[in-house]
PyMOL Python script that loads the backbone (N, CA, C, O; Angstrom):
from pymol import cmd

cmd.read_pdbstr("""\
ATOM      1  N   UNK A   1     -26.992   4.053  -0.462  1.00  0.00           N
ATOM      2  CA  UNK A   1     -26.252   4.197   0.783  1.00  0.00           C
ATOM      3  C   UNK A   1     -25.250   3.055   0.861  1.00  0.00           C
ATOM      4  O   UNK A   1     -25.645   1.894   0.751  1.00  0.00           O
ATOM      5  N   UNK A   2     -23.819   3.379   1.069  1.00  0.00           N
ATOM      6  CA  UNK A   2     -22.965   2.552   1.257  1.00  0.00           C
ATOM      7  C   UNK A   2     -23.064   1.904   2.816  1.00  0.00           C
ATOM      8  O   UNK A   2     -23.817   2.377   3.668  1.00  0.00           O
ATOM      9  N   UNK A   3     -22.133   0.683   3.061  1.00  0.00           N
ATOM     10  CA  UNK A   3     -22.231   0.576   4.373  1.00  0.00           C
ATOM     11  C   UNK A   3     -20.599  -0.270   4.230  1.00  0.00           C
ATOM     12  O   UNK A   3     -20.050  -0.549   3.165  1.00  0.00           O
ATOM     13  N   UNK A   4     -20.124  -0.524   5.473  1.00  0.00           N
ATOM     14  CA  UNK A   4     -18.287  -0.696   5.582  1.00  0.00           C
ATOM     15  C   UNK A   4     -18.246  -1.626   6.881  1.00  0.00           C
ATOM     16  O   UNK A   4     -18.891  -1.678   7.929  1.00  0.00           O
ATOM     17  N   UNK A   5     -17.366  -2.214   6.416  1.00  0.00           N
ATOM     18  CA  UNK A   5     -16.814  -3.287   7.421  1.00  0.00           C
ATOM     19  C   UNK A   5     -15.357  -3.070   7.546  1.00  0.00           C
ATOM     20  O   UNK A   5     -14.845  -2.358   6.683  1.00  0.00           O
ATOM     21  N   UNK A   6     -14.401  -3.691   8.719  1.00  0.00           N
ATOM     22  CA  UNK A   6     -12.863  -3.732   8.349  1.00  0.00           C
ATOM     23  C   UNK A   6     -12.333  -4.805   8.431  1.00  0.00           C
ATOM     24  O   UNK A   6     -11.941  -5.231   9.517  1.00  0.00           O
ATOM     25  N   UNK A   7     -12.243  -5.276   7.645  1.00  0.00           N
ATOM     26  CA  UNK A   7     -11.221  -6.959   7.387  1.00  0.00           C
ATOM     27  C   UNK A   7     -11.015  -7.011   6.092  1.00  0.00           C
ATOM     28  O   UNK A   7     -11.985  -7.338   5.408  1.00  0.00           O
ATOM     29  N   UNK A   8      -9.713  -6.709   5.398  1.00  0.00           N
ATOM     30  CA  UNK A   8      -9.747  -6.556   4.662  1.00  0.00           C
ATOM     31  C   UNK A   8      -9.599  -8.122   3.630  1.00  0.00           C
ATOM     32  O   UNK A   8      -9.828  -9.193   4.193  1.00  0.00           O
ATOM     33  N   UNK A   9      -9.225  -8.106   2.196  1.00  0.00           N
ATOM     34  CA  UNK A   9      -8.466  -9.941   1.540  1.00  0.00           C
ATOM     35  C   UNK A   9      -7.387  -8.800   1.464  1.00  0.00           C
ATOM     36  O   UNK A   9      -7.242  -7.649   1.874  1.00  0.00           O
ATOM     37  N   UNK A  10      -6.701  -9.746   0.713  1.00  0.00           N
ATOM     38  CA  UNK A  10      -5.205 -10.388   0.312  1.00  0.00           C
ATOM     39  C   UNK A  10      -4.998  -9.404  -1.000  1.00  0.00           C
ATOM     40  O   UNK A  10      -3.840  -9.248  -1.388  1.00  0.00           O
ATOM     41  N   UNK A  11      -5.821  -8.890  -1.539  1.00  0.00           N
ATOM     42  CA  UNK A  11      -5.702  -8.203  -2.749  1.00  0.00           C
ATOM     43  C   UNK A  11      -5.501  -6.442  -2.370  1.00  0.00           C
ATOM     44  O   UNK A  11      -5.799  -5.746  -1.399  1.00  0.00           O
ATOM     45  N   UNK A  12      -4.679  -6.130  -4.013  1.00  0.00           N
ATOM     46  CA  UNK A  12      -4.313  -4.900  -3.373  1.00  0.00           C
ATOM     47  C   UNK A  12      -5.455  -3.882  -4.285  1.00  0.00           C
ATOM     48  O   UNK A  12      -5.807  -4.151  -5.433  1.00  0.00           O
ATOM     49  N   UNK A  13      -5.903  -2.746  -3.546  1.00  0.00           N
ATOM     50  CA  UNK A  13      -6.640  -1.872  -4.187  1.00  0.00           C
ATOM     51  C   UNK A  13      -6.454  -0.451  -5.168  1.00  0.00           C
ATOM     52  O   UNK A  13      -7.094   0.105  -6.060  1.00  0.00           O
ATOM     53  N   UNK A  14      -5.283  -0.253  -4.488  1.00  0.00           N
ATOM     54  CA  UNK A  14      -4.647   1.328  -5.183  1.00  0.00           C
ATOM     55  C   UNK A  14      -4.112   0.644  -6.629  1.00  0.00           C
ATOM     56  O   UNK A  14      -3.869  -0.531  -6.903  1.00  0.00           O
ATOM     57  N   UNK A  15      -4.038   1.772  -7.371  1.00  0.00           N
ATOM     58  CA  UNK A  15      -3.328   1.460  -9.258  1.00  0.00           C
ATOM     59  C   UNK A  15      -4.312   0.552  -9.872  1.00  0.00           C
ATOM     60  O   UNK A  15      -5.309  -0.015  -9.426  1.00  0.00           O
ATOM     61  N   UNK A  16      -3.712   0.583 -11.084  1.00  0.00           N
ATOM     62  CA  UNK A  16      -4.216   0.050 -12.242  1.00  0.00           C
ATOM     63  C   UNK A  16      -3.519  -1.812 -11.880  1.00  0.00           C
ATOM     64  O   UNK A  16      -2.486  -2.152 -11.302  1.00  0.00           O
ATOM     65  N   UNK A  17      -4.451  -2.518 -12.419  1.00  0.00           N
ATOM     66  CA  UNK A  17      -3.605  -4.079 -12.060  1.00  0.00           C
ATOM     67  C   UNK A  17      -2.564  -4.484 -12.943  1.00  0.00           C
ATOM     68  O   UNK A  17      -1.929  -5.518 -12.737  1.00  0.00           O
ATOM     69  N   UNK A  18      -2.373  -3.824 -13.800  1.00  0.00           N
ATOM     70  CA  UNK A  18      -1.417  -4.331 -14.918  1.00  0.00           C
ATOM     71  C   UNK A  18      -0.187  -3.189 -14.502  1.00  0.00           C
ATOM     72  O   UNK A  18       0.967  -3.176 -14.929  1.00  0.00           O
ATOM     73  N   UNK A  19      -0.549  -2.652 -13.950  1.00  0.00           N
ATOM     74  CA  UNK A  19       0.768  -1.208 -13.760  1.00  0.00           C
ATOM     75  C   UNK A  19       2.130  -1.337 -12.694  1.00  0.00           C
ATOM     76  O   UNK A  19       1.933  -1.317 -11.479  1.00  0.00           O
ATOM     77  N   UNK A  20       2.842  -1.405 -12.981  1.00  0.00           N
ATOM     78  CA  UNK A  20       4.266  -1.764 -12.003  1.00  0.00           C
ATOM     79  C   UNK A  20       4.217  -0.280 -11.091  1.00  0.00           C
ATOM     80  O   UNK A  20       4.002   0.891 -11.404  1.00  0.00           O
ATOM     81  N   UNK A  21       4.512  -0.940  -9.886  1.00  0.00           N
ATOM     82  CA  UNK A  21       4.533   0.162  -9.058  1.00  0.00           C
ATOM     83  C   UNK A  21       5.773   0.448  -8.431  1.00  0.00           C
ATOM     84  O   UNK A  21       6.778  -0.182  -8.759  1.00  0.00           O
ATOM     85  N   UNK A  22       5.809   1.402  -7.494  1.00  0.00           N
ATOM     86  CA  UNK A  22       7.064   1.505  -6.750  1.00  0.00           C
ATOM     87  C   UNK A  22       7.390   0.824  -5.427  1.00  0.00           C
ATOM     88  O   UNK A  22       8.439   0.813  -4.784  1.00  0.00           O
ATOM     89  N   UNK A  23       5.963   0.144  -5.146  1.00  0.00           N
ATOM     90  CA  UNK A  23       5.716  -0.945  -4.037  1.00  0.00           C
ATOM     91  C   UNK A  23       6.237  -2.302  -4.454  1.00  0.00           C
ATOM     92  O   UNK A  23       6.847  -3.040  -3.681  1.00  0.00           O
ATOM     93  N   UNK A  24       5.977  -2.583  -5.668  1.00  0.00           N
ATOM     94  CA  UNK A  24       6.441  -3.635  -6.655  1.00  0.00           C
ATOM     95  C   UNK A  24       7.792  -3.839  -6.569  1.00  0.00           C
ATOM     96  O   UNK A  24       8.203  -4.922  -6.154  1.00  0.00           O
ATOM     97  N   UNK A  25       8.487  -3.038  -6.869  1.00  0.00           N
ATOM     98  CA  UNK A  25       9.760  -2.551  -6.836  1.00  0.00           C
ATOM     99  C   UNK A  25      10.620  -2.860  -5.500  1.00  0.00           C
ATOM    100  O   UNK A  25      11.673  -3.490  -5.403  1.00  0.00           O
ATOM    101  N   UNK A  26       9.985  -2.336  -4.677  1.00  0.00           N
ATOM    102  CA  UNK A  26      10.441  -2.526  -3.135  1.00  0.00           C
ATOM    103  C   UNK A  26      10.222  -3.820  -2.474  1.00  0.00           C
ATOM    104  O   UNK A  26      10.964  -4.290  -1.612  1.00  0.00           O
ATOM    105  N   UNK A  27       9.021  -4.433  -2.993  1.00  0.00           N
ATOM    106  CA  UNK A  27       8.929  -5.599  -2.524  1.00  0.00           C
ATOM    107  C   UNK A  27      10.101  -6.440  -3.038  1.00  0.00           C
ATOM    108  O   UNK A  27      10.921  -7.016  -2.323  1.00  0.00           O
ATOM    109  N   UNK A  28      10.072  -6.433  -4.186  1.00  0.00           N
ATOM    110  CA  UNK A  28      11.324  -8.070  -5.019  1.00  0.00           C
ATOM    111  C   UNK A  28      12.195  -7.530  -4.506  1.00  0.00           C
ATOM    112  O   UNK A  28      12.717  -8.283  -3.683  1.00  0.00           O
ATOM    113  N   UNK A  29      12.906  -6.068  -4.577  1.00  0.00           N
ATOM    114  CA  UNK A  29      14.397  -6.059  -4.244  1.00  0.00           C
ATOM    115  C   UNK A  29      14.761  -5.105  -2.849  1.00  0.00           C
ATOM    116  O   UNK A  29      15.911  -5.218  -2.426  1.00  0.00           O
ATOM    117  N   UNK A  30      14.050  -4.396  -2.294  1.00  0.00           N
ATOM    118  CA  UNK A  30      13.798  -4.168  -1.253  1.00  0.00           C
ATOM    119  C   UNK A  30      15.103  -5.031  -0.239  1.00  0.00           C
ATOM    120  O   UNK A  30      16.274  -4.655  -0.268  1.00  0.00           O
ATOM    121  N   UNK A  31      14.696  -6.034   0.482  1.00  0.00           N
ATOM    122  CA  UNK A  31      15.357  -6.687   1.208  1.00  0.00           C
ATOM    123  C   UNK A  31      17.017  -7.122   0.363  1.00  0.00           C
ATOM    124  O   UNK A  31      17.580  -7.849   1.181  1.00  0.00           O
ATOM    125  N   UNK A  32      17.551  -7.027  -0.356  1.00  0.00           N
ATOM    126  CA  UNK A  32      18.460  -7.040  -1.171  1.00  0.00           C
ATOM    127  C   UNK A  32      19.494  -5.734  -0.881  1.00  0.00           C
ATOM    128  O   UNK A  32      20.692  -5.799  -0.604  1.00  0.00           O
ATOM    129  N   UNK A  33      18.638  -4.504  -1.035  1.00  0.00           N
ATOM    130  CA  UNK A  33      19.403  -3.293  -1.027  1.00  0.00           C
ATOM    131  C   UNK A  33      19.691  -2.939   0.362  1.00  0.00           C
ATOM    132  O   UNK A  33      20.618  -2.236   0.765  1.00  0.00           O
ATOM    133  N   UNK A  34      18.539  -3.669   1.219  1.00  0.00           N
ATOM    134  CA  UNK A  34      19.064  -3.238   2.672  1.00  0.00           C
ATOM    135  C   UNK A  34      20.172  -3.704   2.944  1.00  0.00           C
ATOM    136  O   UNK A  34      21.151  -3.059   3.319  1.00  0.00           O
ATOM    137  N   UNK A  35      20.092  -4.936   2.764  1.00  0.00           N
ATOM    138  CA  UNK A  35      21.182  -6.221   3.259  1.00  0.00           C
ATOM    139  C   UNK A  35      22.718  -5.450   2.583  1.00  0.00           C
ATOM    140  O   UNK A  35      23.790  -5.181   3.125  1.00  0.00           O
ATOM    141  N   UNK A  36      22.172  -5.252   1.050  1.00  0.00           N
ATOM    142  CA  UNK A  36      23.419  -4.440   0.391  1.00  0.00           C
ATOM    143  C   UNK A  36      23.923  -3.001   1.738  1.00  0.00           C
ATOM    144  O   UNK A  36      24.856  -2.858   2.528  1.00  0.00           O
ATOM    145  N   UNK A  37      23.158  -2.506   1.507  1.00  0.00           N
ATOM    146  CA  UNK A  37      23.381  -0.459   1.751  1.00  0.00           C
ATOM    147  C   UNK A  37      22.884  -0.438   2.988  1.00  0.00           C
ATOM    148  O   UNK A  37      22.850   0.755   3.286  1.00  0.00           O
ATOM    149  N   UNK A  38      22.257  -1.414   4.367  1.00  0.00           N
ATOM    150  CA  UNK A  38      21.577  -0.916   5.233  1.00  0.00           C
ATOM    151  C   UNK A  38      22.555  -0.125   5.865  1.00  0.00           C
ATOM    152  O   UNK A  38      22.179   0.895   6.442  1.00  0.00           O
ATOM    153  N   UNK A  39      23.858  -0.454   5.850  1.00  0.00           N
ATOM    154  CA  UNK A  39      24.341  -0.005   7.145  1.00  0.00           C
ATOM    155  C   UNK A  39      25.036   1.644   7.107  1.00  0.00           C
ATOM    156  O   UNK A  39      25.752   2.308   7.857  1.00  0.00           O
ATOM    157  N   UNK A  40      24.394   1.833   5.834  1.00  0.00           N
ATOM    158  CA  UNK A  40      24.283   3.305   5.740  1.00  0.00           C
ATOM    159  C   UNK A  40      23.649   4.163   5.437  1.00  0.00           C
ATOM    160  O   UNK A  40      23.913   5.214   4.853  1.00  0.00           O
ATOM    161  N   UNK A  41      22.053   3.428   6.132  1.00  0.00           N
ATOM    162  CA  UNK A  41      20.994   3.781   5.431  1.00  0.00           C
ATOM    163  C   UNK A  41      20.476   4.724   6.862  1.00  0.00           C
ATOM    164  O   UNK A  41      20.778   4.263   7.962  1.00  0.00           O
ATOM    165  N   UNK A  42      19.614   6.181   6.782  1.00  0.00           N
ATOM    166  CA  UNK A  42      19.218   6.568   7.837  1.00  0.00           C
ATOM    167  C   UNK A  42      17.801   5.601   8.222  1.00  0.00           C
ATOM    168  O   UNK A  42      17.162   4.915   7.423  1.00  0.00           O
ATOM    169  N   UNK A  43      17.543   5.778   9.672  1.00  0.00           N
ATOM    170  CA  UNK A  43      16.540   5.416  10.267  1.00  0.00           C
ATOM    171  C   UNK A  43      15.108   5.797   9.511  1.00  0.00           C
ATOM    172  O   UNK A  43      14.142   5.034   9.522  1.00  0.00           O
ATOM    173  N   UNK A  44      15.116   6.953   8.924  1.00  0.00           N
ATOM    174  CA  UNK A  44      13.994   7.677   7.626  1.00  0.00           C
ATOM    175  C   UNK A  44      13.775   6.880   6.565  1.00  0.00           C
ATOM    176  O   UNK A  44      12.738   6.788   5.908  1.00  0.00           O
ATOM    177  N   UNK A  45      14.691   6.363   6.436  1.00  0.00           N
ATOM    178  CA  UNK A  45      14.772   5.823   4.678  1.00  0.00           C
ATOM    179  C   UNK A  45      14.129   4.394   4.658  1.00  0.00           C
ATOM    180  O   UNK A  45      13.344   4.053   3.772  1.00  0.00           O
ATOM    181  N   UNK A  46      14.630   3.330   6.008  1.00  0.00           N
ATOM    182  CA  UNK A  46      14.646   2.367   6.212  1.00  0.00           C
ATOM    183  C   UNK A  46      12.651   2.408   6.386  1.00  0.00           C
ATOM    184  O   UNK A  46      11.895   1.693   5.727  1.00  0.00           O
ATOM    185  N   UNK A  47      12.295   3.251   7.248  1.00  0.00           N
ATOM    186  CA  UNK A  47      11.093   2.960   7.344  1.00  0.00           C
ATOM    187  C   UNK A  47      10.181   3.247   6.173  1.00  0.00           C
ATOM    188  O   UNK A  47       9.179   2.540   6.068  1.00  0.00           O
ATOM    189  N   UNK A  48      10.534   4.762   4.746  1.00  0.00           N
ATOM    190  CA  UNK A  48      10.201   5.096   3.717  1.00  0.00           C
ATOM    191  C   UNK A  48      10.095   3.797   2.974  1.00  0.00           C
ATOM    192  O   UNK A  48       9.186   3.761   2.145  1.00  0.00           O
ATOM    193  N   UNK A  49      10.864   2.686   3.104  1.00  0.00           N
ATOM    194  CA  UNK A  49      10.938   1.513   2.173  1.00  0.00           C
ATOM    195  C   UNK A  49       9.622   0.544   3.038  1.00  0.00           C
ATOM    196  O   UNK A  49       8.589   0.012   2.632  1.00  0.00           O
ATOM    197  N   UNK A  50      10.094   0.620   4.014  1.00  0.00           N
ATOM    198  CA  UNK A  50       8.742  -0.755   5.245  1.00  0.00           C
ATOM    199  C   UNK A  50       7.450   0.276   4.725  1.00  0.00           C
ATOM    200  O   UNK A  50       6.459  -0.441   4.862  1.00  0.00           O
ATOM    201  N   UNK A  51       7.018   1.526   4.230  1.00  0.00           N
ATOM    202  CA  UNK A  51       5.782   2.059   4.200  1.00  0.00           C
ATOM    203  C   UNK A  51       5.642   1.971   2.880  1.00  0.00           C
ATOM    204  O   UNK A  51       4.748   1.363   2.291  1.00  0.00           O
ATOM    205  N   UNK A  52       6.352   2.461   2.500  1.00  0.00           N
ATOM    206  CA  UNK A  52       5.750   1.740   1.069  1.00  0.00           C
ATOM    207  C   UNK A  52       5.450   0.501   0.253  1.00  0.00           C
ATOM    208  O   UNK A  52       5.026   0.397  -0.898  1.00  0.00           O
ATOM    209  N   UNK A  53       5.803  -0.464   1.208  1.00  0.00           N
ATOM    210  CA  UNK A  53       5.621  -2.158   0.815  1.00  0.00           C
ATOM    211  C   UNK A  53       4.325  -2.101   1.075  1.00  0.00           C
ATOM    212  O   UNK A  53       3.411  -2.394   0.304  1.00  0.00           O
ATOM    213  N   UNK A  54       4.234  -1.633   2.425  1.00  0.00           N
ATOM    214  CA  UNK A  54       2.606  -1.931   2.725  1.00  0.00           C
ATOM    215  C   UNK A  54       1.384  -1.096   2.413  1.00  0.00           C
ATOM    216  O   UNK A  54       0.243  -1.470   2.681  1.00  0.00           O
ATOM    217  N   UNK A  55       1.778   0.429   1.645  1.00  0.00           N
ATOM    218  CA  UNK A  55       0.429   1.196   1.487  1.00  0.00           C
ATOM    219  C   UNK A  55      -0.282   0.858   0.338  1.00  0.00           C
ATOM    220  O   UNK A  55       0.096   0.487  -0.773  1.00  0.00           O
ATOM    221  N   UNK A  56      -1.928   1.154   1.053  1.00  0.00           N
ATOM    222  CA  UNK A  56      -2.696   0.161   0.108  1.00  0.00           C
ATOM    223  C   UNK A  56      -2.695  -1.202   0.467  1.00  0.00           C
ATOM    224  O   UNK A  56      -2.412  -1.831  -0.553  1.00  0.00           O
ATOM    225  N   UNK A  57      -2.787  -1.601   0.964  1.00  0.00           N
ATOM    226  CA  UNK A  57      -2.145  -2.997   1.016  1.00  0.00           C
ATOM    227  C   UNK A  57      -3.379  -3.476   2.592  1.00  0.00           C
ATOM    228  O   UNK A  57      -3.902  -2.679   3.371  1.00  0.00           O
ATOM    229  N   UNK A  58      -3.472  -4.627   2.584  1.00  0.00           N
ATOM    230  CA  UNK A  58      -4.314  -5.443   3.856  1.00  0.00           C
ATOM    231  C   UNK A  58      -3.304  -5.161   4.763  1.00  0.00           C
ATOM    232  O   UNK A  58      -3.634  -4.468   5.725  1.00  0.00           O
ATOM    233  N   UNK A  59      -2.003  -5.579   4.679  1.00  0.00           N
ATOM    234  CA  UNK A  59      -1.358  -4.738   6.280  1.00  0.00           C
ATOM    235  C   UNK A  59      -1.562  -3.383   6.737  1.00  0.00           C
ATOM    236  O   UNK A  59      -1.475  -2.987   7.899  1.00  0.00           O
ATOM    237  N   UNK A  60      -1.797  -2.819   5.869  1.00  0.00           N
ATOM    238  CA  UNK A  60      -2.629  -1.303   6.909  1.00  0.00           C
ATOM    239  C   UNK A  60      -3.831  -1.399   7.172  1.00  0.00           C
ATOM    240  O   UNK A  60      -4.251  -0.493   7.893  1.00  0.00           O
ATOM    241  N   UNK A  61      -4.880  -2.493   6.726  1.00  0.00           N
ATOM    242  CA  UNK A  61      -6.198  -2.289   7.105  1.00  0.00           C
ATOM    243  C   UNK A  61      -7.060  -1.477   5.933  1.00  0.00           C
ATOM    244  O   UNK A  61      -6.331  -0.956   5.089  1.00  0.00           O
ATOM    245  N   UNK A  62      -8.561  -1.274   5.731  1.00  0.00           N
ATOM    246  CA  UNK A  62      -9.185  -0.886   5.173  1.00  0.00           C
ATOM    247  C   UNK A  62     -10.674  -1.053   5.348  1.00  0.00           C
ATOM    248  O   UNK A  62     -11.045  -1.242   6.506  1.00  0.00           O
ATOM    249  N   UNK A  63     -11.649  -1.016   4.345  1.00  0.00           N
ATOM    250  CA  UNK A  63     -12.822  -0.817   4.656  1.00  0.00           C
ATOM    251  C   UNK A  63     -13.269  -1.432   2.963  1.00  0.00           C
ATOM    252  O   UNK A  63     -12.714  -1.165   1.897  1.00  0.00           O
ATOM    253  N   UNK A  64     -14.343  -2.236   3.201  1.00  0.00           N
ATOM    254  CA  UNK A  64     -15.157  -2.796   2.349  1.00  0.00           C
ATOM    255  C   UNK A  64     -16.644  -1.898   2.246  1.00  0.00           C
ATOM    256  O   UNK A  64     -17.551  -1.905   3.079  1.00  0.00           O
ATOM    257  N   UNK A  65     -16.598  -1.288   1.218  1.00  0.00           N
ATOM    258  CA  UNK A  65     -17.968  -0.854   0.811  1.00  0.00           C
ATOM    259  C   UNK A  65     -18.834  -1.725   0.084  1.00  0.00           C
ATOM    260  O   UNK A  65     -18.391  -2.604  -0.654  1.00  0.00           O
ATOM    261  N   UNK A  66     -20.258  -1.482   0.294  1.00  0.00           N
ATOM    262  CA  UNK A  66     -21.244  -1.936  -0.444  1.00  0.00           C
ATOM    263  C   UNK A  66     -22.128  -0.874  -0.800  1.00  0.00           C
ATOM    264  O   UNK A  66     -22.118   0.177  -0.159  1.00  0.00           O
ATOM    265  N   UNK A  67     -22.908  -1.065  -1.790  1.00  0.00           N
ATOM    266  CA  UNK A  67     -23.680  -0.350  -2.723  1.00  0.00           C
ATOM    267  C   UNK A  67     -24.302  -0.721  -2.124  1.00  0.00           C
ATOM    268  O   UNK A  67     -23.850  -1.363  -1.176  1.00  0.00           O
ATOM    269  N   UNK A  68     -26.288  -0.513  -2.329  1.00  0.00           N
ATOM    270  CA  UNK A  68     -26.805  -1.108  -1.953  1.00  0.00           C
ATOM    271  C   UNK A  68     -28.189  -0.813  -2.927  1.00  0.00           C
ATOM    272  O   UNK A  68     -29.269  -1.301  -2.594  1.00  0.00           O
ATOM    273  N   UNK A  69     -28.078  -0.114  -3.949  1.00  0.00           N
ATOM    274  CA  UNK A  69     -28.284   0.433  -5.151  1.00  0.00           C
ATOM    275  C   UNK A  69     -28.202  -0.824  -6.047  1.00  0.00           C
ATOM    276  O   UNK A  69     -29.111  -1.569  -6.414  1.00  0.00           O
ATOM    277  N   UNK A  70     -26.499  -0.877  -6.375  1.00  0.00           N
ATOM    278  CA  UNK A  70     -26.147  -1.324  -7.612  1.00  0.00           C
ATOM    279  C   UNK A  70     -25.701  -2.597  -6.946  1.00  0.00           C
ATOM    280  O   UNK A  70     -25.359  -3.414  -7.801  1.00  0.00           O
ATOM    281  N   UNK A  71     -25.547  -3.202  -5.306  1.00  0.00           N
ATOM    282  CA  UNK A  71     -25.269  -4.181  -4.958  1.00  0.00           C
ATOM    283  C   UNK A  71     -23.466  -4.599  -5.676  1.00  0.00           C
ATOM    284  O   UNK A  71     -22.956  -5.676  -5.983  1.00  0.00           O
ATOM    285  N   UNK A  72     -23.027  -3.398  -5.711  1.00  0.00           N
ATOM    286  CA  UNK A  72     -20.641  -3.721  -5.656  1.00  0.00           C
ATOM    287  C   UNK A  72     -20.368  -3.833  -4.351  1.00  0.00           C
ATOM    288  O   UNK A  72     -20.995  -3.344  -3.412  1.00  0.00           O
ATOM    289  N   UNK A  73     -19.730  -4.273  -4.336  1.00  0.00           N
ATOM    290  CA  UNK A  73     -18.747  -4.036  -3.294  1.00  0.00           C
ATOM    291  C   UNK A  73     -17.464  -3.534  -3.945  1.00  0.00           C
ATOM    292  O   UNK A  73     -17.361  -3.433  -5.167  1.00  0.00           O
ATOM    293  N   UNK A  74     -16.288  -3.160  -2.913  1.00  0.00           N
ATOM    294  CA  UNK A  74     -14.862  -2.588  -3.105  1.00  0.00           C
ATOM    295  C   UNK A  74     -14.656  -2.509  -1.727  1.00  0.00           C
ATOM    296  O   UNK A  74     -15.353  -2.332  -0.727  1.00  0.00           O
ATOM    297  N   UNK A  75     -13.064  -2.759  -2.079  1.00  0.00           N
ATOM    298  CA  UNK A  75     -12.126  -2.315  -0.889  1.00  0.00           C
ATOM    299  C   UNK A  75     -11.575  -1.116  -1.196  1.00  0.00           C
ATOM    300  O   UNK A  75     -11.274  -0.624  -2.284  1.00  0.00           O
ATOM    301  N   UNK A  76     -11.506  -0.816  -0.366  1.00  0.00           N
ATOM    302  CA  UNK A  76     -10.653   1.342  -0.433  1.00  0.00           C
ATOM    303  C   UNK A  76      -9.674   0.784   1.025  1.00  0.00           C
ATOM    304  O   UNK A  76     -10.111   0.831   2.174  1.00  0.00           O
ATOM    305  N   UNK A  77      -7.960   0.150   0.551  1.00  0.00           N
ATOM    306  CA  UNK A  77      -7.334  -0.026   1.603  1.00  0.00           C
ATOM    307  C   UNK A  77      -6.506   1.599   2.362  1.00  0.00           C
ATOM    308  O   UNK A  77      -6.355   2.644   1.730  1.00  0.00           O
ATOM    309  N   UNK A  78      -6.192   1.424   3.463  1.00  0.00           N
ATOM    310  CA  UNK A  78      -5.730   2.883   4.426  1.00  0.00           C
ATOM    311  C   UNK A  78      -4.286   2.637   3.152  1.00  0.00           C
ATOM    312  O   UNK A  78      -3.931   1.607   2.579  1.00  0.00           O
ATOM    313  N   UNK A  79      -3.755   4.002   3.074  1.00  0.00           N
ATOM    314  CA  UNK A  79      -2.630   4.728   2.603  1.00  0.00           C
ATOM    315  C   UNK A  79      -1.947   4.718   3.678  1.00  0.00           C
ATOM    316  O   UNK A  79      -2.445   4.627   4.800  1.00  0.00           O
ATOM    317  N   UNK A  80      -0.328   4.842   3.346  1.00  0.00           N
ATOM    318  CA  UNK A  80       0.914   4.699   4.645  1.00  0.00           C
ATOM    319  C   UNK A  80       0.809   6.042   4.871  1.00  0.00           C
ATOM    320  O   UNK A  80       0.489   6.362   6.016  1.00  0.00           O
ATOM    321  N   UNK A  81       1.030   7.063   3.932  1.00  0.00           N
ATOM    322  CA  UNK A  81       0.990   8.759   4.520  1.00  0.00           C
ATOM    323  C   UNK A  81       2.131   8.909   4.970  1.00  0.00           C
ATOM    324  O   UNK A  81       2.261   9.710   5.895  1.00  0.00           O
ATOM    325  N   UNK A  82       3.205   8.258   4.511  1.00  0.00           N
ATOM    326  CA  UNK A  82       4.707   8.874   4.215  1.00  0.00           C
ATOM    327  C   UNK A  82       5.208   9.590   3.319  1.00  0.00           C
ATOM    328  O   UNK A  82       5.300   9.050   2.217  1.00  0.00           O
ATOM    329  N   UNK A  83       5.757  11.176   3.462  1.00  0.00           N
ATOM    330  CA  UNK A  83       5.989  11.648   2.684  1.00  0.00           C
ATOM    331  C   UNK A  83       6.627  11.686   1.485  1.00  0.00           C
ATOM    332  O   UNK A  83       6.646  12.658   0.730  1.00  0.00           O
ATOM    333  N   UNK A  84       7.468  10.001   1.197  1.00  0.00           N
ATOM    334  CA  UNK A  84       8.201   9.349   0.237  1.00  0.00           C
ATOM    335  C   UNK A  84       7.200   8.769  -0.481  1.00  0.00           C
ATOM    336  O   UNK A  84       7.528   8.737  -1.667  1.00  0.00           O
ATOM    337  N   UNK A  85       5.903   8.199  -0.248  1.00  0.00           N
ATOM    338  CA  UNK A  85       5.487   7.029  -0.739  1.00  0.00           C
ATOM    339  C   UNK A  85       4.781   8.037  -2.297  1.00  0.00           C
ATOM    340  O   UNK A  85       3.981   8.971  -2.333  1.00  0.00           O
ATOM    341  N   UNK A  86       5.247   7.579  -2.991  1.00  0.00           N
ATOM    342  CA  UNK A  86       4.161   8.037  -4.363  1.00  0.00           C
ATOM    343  C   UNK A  86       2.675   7.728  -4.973  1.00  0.00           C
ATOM    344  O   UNK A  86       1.981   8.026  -5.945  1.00  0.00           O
ATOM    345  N   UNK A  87       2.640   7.072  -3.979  1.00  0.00           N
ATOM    346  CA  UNK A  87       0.663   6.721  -4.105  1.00  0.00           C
ATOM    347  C   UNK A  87       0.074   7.948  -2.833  1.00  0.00           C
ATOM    348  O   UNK A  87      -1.043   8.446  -2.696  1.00  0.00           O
ATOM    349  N   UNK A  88       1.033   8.095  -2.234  1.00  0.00           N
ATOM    350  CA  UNK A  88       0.226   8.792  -1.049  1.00  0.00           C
ATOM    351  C   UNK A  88       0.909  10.784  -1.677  1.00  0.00           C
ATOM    352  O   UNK A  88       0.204  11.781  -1.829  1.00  0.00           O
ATOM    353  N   UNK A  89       1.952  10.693  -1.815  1.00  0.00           N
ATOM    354  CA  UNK A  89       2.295  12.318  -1.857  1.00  0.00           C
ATOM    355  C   UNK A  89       3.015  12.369  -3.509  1.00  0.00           C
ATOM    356  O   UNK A  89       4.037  12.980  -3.824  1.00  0.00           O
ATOM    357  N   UNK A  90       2.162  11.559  -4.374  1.00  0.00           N
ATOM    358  CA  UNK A  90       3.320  11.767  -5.837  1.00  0.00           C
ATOM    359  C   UNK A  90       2.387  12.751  -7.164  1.00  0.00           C
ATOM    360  O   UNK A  90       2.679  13.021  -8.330  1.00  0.00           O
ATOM    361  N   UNK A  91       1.223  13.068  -6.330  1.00  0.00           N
ATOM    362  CA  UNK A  91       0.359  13.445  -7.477  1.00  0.00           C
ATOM    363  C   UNK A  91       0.083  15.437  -7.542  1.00  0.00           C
ATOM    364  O   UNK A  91      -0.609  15.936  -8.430  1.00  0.00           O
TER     365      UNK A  91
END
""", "prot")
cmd.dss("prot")
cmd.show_as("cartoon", "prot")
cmd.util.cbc("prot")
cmd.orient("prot")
């Protein structure tokens, strides 16, 4: 039987750890392209980029499981659930 708490760390849970993501991506240059292109960017797009920085991620929150079996724990962080984000609608 598992059991869950919500506070999540600092670490991210979705992907492989060695794998470049599209969150990755948005994070380093992200603020760059806005500053470049914001001012012709729709209100959609602008937030498609703010949701995908954070899904998966301790800014949305999540839940810590424990085993109680095998005594693991894991974090399983909340998904943004924007229809852009490719961890949430790319599969």
């Amino acid at each position: 039987m598992c059991s869950t708490t919500l506070s999540p760390p600092d670490a991210h849970a979705c992907g492989a750890a060695n794998a470049i993501e599209m969150a990755d991506v948005v994070r380093q240059f992200g603020p760059e392209y806005v500053a470049r292109f914001g001012h012709v960017m729709l209100p959609s797009q602008r937030r498609a980029l703010e949701d995908i920085k954070v899904c998966c991620t301790k800014a949305l929150g999540g839940r810590l499981y424990h085993c109680d079996d095998c005594h693991e724990s894991f974090w399983s962080f909340h998904c943004c659930r924007n229809r852009a984000c490719p961890k949430c609608h790319g599969r």
